[in-house]
N, C-alpha and C positions, 0 to 999 in steps of 0.2 A: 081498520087499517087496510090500503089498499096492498095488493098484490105487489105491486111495483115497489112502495114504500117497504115494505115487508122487508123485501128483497135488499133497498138499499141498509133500511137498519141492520140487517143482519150481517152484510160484509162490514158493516162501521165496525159490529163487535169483532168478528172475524180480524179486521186490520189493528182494532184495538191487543187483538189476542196475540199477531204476531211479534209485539216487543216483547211477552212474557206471557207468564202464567198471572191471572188476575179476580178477585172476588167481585159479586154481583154491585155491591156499591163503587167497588173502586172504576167497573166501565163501566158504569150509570156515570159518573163523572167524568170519565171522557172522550163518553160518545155525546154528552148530554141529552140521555135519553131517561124514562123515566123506572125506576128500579122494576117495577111491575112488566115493563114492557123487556128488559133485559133478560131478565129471570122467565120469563114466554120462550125468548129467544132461544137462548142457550138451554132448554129444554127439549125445544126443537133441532137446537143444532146439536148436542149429544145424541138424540135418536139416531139422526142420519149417519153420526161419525167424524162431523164436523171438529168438532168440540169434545171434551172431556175431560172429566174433574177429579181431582187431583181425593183421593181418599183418605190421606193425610190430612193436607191441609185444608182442604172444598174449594179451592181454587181453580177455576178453570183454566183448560192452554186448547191448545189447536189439538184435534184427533187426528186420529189414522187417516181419513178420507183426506183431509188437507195435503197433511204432511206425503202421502203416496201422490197427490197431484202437482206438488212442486220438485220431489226427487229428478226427474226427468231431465225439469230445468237446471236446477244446481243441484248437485250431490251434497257441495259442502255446507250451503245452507239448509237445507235438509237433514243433515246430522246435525247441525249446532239446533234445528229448531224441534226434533226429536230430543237431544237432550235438558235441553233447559229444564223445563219443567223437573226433570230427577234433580238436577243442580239445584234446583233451588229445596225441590225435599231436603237433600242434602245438606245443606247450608243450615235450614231447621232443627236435622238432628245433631248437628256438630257443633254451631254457632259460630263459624270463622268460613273464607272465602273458599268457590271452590269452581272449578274451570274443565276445558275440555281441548286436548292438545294433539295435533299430529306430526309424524315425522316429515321433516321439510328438509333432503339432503341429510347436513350434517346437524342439524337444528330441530327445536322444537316449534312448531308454533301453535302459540294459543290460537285456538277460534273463538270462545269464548268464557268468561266468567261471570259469575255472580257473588258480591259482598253481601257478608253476614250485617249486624246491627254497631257494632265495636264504635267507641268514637276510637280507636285506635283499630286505622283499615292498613290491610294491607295496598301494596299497587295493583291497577288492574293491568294486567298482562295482555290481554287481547289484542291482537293482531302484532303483539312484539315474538319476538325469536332468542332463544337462549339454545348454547350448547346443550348436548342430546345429555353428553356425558354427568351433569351438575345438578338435575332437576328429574326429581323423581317421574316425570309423565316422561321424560328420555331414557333411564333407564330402563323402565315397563320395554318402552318402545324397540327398543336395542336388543334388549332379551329377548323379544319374537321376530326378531330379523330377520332376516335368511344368515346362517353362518359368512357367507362373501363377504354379505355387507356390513355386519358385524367386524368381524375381522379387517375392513378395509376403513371403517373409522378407529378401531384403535392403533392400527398403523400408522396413523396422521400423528403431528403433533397435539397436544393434548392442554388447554390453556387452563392455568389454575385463578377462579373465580377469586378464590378467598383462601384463605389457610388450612380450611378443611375439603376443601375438594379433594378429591382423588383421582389422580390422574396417570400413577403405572399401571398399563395393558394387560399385564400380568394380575392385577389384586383389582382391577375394573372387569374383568374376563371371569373372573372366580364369582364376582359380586352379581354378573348378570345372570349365572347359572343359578346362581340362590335366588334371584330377583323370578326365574321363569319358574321352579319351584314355588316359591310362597306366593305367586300369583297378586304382590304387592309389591312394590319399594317405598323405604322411607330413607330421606335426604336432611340432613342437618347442619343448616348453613355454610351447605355446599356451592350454592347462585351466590347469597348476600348472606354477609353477617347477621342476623339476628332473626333470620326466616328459615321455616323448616316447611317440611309438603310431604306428601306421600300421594300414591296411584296407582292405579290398576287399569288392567286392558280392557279396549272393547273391540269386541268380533263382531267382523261383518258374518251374512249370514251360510258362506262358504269356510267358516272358522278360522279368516285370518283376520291377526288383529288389524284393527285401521287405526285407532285413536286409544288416549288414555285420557279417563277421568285422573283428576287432583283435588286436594285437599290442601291448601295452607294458610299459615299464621303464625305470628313472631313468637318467636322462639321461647319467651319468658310465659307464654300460655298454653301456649300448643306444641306438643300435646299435653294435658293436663297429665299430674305424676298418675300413673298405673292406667290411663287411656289410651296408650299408644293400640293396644290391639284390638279397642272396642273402634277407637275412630279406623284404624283399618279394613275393618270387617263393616262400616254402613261404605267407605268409600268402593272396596270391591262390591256389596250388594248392587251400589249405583252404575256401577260399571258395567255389569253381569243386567239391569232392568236394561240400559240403552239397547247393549246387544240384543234383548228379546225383542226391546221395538221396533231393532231394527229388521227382525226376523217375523214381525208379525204376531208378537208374543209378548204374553201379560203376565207380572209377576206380584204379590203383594208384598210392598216393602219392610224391611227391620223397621217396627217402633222406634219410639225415639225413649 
């Protein structure tokens, strides 16, 4: 294999890698190369830091060397492409969808998600916007505000989703002190009827939060009865891995 060739195989897997995290046959398939020559690759591209797999599930995503070469250009793609790979562990150990949201104004907005196997899926959120206050990745969010800004979104009017939102300043203000405390929130069919979520923060590597990881799925499965605090505990784990990538730092994740 020449030099030159080398070269382009290896950004085909590299561009293959930036939709996701992927096993050796699935980008032998669409880079159409052959599994022997892929598996070369990505051995070579994990030394360098290219690349790196996934010890859960042995699926490869983009490494540190990448992912530090495009921060530069976008930040936000940059986090979304730093987290995936955990979202979709995540998604393994839960089996329902799960996403990554940051505060926009008075809004959330997803950057991205990944669905679990369900033939009953939830919507994918991505690049849509929901009240802060309705959706657990807003709470998280709200909770590490600055007090102003806190304070200056419950001052606003307050619009009720569904019949379970909660929308007095007064008992949403109690709720984010416990939210910054348990270093979680969980929402129940507070956005839509028949959807619940939960989420935790992730810190940049100055300790403020930027973004929060989520977990959700309709209501009549998730959370399964007596799981609400185990699905809790992999979503803050995932939250707490982004923060370390984003810091430079490697964690072994919860089993599933």
């Amino acid at each position: 294999m020449s030099t030159v060739q080398s070269v382009e195989r290896a950004f085909a897997v590299l561009q293959c890698l930036a939709s996701g995290p992927a096993g050796v046959s699935e980008i032998a398939d669409r880079t159409d190369l052959p599994k022997s020559t892929v598996s070369r690759l990505l051995g070579t591209l994990v030394e360098l830091g290219a690349v790196e797999q996934s010890e859960t599930l042995g699926v490869y995503s983009l490494g540190e060397l990448i992912l530090d070469l495009s921060a530069a250009a976008s930040p936000g793609r940059n986090l979304v492409a730093m987290a995936r790979p955990h979202l979709v562990e995540l998604v393994a150990q839960i089996d329902e969808a799960a996403g990554i949201g940051v505060l926009d104004g008075s809004s959330v907005y997803y950057l991205d998600q990944v669905d679990g196997d369900h033939e009953v899926q939830v919507r994918d959120w991505t690049g849509e916007s929901v009240d802060a206050h309705v959706v657990s990745a807003g709470l998280v969010l709200l909770a590490a505000a600055p007090r102003s800004a806190r304070e200056a979104y419950l001052s606003r009017p307050l619009e009720a989703w569904t019949d379970h939102s909660v929308t007095d300043a007064g008992l949403l203000r109690q709720r984010l002190e416990d939210v910054r405390r348990a270093g979680f929130a969980w929402v129940f069919e507070e956005m839509s009827e028949g959807l619940n979520s939960v989420a935790a923060p992730v810190f940049n590597p100055a300790g403020t939060v930027i973004a929060a990881v989520s977990a959700h799925g309709p209501s009549y499965r998730f959370p399964a009865p007596g799981a609400s605090a185990s699905v809790a505990a992999f979503v803050v784990e995932t939250a707490g891995r982004v923060t370390d990538r984003l810091a430079g730092r490697h964690r072994t994740p919860i089993p599933a």
